[in-house]
C-alpha positions in Angstrom: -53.2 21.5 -21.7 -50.8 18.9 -23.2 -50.2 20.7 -26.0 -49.0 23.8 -24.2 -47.2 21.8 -22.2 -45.1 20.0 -24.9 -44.7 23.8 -26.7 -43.2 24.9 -23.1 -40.4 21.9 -23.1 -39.8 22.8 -26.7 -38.9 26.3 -25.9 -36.7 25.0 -23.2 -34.9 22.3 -25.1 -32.2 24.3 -27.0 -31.7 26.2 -23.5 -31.1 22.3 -22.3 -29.0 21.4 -25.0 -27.0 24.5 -24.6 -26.6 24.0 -21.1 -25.2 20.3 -21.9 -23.0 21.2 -24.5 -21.6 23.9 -22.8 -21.2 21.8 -19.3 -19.6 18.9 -21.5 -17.0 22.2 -23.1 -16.7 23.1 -19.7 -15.2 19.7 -18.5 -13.1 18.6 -21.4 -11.2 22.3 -21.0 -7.5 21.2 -20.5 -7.2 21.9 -16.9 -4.9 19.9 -15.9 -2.4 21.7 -18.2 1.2 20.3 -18.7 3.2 18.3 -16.3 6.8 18.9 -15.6 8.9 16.1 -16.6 12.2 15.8 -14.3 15.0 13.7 -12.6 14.1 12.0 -9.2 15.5 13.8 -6.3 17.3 12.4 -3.8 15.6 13.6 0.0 17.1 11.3 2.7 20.0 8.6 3.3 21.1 7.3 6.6 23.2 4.0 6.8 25.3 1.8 9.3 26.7 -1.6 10.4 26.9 -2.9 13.6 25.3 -5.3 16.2 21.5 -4.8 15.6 19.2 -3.7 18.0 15.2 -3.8 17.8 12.0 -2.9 19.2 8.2 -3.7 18.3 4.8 -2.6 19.3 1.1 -3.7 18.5 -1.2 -0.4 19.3 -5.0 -0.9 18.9 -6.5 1.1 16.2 -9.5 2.6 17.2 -12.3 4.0 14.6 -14.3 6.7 15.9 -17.3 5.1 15.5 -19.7 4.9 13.1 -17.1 4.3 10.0 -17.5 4.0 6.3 -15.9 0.4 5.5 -13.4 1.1 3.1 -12.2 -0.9 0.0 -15.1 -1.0 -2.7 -17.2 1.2 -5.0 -20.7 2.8 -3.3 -22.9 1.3 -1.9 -20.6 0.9 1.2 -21.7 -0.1 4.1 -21.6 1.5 8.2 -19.7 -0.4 10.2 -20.4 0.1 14.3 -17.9 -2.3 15.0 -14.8 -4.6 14.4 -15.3 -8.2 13.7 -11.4 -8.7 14.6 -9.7 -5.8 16.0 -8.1 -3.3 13.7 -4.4 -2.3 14.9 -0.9 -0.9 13.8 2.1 -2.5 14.3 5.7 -1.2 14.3 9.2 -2.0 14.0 12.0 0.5 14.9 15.7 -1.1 14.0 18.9 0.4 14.8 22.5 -0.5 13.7 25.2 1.4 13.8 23.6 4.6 15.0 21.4 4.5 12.5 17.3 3.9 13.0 14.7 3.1 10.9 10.7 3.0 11.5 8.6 0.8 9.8 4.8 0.7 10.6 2.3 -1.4 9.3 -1.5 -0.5 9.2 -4.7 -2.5 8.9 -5.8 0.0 6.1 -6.6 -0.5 2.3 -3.9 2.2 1.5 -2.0 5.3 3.2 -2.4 8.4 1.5 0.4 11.4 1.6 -1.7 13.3 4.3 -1.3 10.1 6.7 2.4 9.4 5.9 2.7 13.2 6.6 1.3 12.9 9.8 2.9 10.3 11.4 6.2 11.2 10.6 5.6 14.5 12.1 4.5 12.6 14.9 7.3 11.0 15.6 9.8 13.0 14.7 9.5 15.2 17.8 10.5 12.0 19.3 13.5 11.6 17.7 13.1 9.0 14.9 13.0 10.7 11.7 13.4 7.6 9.7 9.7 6.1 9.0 8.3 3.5 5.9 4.3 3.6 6.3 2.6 0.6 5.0 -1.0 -0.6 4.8 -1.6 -4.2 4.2 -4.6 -3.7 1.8 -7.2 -4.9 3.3 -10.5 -3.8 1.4 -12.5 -4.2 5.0 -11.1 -1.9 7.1 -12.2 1.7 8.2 -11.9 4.5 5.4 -12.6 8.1 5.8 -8.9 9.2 5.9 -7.7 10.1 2.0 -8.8 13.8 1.3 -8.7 12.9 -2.6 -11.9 12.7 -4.7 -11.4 10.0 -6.4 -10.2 8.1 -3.6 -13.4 9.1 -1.5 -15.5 8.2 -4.8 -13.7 4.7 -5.4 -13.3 3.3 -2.5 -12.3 5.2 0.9 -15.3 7.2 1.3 -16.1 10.8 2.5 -13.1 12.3 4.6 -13.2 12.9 7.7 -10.5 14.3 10.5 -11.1 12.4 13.6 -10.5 9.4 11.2 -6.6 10.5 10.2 -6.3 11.7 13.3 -7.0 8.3 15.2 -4.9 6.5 12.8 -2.1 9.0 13.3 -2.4 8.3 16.7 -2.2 4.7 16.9 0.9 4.5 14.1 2.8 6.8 16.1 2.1 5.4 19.3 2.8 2.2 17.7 5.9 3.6 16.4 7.5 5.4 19.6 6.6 2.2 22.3 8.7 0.3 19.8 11.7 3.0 19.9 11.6 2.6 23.5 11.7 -0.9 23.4 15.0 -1.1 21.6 17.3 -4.1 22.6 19.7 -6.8 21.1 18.5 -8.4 18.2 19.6 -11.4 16.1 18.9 -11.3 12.5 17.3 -14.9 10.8 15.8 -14.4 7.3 14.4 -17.4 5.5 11.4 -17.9 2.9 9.1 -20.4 2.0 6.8 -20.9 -1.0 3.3 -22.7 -2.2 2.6 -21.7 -5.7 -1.2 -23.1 -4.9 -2.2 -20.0 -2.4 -2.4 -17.5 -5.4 -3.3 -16.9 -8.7 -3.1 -13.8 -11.1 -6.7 -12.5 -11.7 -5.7 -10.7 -15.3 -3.4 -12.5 -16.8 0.2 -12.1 -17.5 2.9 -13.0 -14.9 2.0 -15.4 -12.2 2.5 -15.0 -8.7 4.7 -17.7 -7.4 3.2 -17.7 -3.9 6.6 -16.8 -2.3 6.5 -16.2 1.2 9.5 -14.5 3.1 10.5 -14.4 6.9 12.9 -12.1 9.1 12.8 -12.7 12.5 14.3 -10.2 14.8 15.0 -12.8 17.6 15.9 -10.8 20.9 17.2 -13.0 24.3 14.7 -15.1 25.7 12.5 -14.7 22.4 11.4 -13.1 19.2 10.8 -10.0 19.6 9.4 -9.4 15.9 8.8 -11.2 12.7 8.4 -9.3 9.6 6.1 -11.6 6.5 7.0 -10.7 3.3 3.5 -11.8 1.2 1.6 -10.6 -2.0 -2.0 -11.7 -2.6 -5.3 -8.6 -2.2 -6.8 -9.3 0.6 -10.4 -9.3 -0.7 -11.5 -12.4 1.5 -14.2 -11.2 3.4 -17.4 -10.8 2.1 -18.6 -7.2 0.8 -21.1 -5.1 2.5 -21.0 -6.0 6.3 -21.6 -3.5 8.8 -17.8 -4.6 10.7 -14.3 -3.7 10.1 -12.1 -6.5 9.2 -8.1 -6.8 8.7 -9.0 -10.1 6.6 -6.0 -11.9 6.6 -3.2 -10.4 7.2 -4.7 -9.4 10.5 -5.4 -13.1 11.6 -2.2 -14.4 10.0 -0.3 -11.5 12.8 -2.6 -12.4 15.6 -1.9 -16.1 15.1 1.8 -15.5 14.4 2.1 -13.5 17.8 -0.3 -15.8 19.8 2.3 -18.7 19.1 5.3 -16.6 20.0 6.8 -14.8 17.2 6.8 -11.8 18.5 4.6 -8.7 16.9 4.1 -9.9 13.4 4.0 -7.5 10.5 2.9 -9.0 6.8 4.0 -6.4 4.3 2.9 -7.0 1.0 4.6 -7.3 -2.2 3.8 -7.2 -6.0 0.1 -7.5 -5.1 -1.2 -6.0 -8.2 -2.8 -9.0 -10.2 -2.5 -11.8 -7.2 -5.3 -12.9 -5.6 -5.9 -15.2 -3.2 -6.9 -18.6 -4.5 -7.2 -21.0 -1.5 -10.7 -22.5 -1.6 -11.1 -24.2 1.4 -14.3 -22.8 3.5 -16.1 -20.1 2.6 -17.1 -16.5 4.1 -15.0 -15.9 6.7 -14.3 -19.3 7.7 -12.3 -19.6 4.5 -10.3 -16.0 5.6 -9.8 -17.6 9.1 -8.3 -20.8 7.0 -6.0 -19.1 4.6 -4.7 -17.5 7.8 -3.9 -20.4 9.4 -2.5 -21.7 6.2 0.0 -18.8 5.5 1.1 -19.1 9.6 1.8 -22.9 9.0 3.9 -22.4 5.6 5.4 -19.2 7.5 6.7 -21.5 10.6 7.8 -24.1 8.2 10.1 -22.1 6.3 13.6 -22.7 7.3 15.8 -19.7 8.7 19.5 -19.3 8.0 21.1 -16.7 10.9 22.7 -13.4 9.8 25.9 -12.4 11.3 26.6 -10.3 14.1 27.5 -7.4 12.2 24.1 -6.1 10.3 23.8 -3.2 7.4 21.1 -1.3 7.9 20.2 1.7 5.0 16.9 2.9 4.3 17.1 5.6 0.9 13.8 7.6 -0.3 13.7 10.0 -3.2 10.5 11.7 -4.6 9.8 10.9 -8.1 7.8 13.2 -11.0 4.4 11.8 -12.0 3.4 11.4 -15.7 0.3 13.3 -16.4 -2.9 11.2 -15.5 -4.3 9.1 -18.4 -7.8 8.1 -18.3 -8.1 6.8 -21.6 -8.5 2.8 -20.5 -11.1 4.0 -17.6 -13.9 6.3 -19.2 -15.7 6.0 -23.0 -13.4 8.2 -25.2 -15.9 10.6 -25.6 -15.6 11.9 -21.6 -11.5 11.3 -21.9 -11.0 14.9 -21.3 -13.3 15.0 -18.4 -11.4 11.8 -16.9 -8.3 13.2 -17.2 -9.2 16.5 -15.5 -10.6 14.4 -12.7 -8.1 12.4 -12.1 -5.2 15.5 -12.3 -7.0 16.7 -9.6 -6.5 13.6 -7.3 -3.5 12.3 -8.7 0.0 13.3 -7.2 2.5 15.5 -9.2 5.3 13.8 -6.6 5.7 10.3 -5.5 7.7 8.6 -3.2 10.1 5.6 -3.7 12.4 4.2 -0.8 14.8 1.1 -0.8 15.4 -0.6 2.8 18.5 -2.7 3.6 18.5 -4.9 6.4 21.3 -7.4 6.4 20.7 -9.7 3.3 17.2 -7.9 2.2 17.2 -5.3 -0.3 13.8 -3.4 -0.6 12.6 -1.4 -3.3 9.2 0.5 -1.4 6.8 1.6 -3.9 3.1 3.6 -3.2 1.4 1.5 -5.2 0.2 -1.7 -6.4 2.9 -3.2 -8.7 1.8 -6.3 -10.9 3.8 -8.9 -10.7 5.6 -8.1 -14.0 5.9 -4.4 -12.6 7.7 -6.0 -9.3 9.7 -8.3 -11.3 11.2 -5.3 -13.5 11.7 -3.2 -10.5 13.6 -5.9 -8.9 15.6 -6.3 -12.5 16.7 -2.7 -12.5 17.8 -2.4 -8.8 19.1 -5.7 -7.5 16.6 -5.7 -4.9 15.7 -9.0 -3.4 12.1 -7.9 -3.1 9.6 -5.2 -3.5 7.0 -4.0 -1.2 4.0 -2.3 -2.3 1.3 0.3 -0.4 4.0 2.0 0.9 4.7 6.2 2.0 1.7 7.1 -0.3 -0.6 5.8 -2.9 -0.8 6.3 -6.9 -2.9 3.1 -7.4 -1.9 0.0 -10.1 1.3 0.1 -11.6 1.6 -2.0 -14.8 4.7 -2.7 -17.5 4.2 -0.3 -20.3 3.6 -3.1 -22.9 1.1 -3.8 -21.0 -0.6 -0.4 -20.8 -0.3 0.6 -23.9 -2.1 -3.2 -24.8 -5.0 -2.2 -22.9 -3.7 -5.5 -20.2 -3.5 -7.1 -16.7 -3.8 -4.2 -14.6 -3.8 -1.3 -16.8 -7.4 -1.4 -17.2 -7.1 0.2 -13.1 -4.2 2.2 -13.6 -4.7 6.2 -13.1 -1.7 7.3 -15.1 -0.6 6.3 -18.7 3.0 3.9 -19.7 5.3 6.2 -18.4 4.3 5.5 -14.3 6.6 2.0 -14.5 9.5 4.0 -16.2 9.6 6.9 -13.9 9.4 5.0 -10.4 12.2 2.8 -11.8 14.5 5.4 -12.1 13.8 6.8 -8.9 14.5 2.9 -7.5 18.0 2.7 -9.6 18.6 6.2 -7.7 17.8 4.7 -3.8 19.2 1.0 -4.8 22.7 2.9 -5.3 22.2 5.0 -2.5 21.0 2.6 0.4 23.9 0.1 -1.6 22.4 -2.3 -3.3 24.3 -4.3 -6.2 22.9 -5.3 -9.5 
């Protein structure tokens, strides 16, 4: 009986083997093919000057639940709940017959499909002019990025009721705000405590820079925009809520002591973590909150003028073929590569927002801190802001990439990303009028 049994697997192992070897063929075959290298491309510009005018919003952001909580490899866990309530919270601003959209999301990222979506929204409505941001937290809902590799790393399996209840409240968001318009003031001011974060690979250090615009209507604020960059990985992995982790609680606290609806936008959040210690589980999230909204209300705020330029610029950019090279054992290089082509973007977006003394470079992705800093070197910008219109995950210098360092370890394409969003920066820096 054994005997016969171990002559039948030998008769079926080169049948094995030749299924392997050709499955392995099959998989390092070039599919991705070649990708067109070429000049960003300039697709919108709208500008003015005048008295500014604003509006804001806070619209719940209801998960159809049960939800996949988003952020992490699998496991993941089920969430049939929120811990602290998920929303989306807008900012239209007009000057000079020109308005602009932003909306910020309590997501870990906002693929094209979701960016697509809610400007379509909301364009029927009249504002055609939209920056989509997540804040990154790696506890919210997922469910809403049709890309494998996004549903295998950390969004999980797609599903529509997901985009479209996200869609829903980042338009509604988006259009209460519109309606809302009135007159503003503009008072921008920034604080900093080097102490709140650290890098977590190396290289440049976050400085812990923290930057405030208040839109300041009448009787009160009407909106305060946070200007932050540290990952919001505070709360603890594998509970069965949704969380916004920080940034939520730093809005909620911001707008329960009058701020107006609070939106933190992060920054060159690639390599900075968060590295207040005080507490621990979510006692320590709740703390950094509270933290952030005390150094936020401390930092001192110099008034704009009456008269405010507002520009917002966005161009698409060609991607560099995806390089998987630093993420999979050479020997399955091809087979990462053809994976990731078949995720990755050919196009990405880059924007640069002007609002009175602020000059924005908007990137879909997670710029280190040296990324951010050469970004901001080549455009004049006064900051960057990452997670925006889109996502192509880390962006790292390419010294560092080609090192095998900080960030690059994550990153899904190979040196080139850096170079080409830059360009496509320079080209909306000198379109929404920025100055080196």
């Amino acid at each position: 009986m054994a005997s016969s049994r171990l002559a039948r697997w030998r008769s079926l192992f080169p049948l094995v083997l030749l299924t392997a070897g050709a499955a392995y063929a099959l998989a390092s075959w070039n599919w991705c093919g070649s990708w067109a290298e070429r000049a960003p491309v300039l697709v919108s510009r709208v500008q003015g000057e005048g008295p500014l005018r604003a509006g804001a919003a806070k619209v719940a952001l209801a998960p159809p639940f049960p939800v996949v909580v988003a952020g992490y490899s699998p496991p993941r866990p089920e969430a049939g709940q929120a811990d602290v309530p998920l929303h989306a919270r807008a900012v239209v601003l007009e000057a000079g017959g020109t308005r602009v959209g932003v909306v910020s999301l309590d997501l870990l990222l906002v693929p094209d499909v979701l960016v697509t979506r809610v400007r379509e929204r909301v364009k029927a409505a009249g504002l055609s002019e939209v920056l989509v941001l997540a804040t990154h937290t790696h506890s919210s809902l997922g469910g809403y990025d049709p890309r494998l590799v996004a549903q295998l790393s950390g969004t999980g399996r797609y599903r529509e009721d997901v985009v479209e209840a996200i869609t829903a409240a980042a338009s509604d968001a988006l259009s209460r705000a519109d309606a809302a318009l009135a007159p503003v003031s503009l008072e921008v001011g920034e604080a900093r405590e080097p102490d709140f974060v650290a890098s977590r690979s190396g290289g440049k250090v976050p400085d812990g820079t923290l930057t405030r615009a208040v839109l300041r209507g009448a009787e009160a604020p009407v909106a305060e925009l946070l200007f932050f960059a540290a990952h919001p990985t505070m709360v603890p992995r594998r509970r069965a809520f949704v969380d916004p982790d920080y940034p939520g609680r730093l809005s909620a606290l911001r707008e329960d002591e009058g701020s107006g609806v609070t939106l933190l936008l992060q920054g060159a959040v690639g390599n900075a973590s968060v590295a207040y210690s005080e507490g621990e589980g979510l006692e320590r999230v709740s703390g950094f909150a509270r933290a952030l909204a005390d150094l936020a209300g401390n930092a001192p705020l110099a008034p704009v003028g009456e008269t405010v330029r507002l520009a917002l610029a966005r161009a698409d950019a060609a991607m560099p073929r995806p390089d998987s090279s630093r993420l999979v054992p050479a020997l399955t290089r091809a087979a990462g590569d053809n994976l990731l082509c078949d995720s990755a973007p050919r196009r990405a977006e880059v924007a640069a927002l002007s609002l009175g003394p602020l000059k924005l470079v908007a990137v879909p992705g997670e710029p280190s801190v040296a990324a951010g800093s050469e970004l901001l070197r080549r455009t004049g910008a006064t900051g960057v802001l990452g997670l925006a219109d889109g996502y192509v995950g880390y962006v790292e210098t390419a010294a560092n990439v080609q090192g095998g360092l900080g960030e690059s370890r994550r990153q899904y394409f190979g040196p080139a990303l850096l170079e080409r969003l830059s360009v496509a920066a320079e080209l909306v820096a000198g379109a929404a009028g920025f100055t080196n």
